[in-house]
Every structure is written in structure tokens, then in C-alpha cells.
N, C-alpha and C positions, 0 to 999 in steps of 0.2 A: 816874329818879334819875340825878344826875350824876358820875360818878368822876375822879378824875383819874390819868392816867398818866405815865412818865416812857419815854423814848426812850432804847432800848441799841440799840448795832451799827450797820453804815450798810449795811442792807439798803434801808432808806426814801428816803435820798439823790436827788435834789435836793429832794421835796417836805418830809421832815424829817429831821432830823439827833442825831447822839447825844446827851443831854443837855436834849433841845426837851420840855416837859413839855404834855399833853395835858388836853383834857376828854374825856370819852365819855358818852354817852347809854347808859347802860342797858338793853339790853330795846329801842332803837329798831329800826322796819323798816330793811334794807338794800338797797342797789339797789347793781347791779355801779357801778364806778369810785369806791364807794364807799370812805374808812380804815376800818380795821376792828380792832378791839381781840378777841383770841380767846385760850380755855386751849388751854397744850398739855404734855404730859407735863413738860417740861422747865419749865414757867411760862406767862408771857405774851405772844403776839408781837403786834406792827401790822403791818397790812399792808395790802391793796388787794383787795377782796371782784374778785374778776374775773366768776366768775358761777354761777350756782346748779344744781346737779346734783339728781341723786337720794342720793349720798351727804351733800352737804352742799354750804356754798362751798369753792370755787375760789381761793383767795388768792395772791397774788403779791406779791414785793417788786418795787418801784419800780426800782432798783439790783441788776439780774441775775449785775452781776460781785462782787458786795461778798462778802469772803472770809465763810468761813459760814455765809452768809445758808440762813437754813430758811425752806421754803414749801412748798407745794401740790405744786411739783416733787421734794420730798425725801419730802412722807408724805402726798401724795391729799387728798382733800377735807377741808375741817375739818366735821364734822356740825353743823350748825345749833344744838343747842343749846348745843353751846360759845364760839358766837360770844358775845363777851360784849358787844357794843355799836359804837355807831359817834362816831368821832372827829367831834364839833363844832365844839373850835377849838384852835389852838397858845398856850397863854397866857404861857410863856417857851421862850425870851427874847423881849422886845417888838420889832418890835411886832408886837401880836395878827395870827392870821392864821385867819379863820374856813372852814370846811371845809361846811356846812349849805347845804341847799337849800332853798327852797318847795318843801313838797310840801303 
């Protein structure tokens, strides 16, 4: 299933930016240097699967200095089934910019 999301905050910077609206996959497998669309108390964050623990992933923003950016460094692993999906492509503003690999 495909969703679509919208970009807050400039945690993501340079790869995306506030406003840039998303697809996500669903339920796809994720592999570290992966975007990653996750719940968190607060709502929804994107961010950059870094790599897989026993707690869960590892997430990171792109954009280390961006004022309030939350990640992995603020609240530890995201547990796996919260990951909600993985970012496929930027479809605004154009022009598209696809994020998907062969696998």
C-alpha cells in the first residue's frame, strides 16, 4: 500500500525540505541509508533508518544542526513495528525525485 506524506521541520535538509510531500511504501523491508517514515508519541517523523538494533532502528536526521530536530539521538531506537514504511519518491514539488532501489 502506498501513502502519502507531507514534510515538516528541516531535520531532512538537503535530501528534503519542509513542504516536499512524499510516497511511502507500506509495510516495505528497510535497509540502513534507507528514508523512513515512523509513529512517534508526538505523530510522524522522516528520517534516515541508520541501522538495525535489538531494540529497533536507529534513525537519524540528515540535518544534525536543525533547531529541534528529534531522532534516535533524543529517544533510542524506534522499535520496528512502528516503522511505518519507506519513502519511494518526492512527488512535490517537481520535479520527481525517486528514492527506491532494485532489490
Amino acid at each position: 500500500m502506498i501513502t502519502a506524506v507531507r514534510v515538516t521541520g528541516d531535520s531532512m535538509i538537503p535530501a528534503l525540505r519542509p513542504g516536499d510531500w512524499l510516497l511511502v511504501r507500506r509495510g516495505a523491508a528497510i535497509r540502513p541509508g534507507d528514508v523512513v517514515v515512523a509513529r512517534r508519541p508526538h505523530g510522524l517523523i522522516v528520517k534516515r533508518a541508520f541501522r538495525l538494533t535489538d531494540e529497533g532502528w536507529w534513525v537519524e536526521s540528515d540535518n544534525q544542526r536543525a533547531p529541534g530536530r528529534q531522532d534516535s539521538w533524543n529517544f533510542g531506537a524506534v522499535p520496528a513495528d512502528d516503522v511505518v514504511g519507506r519513502v519511494v519518491a518526492r512527488y512535490w514539488p517537481w520535479p520527481l525525485r525517486l528514492f527506491w532501489r532494485a532489490r
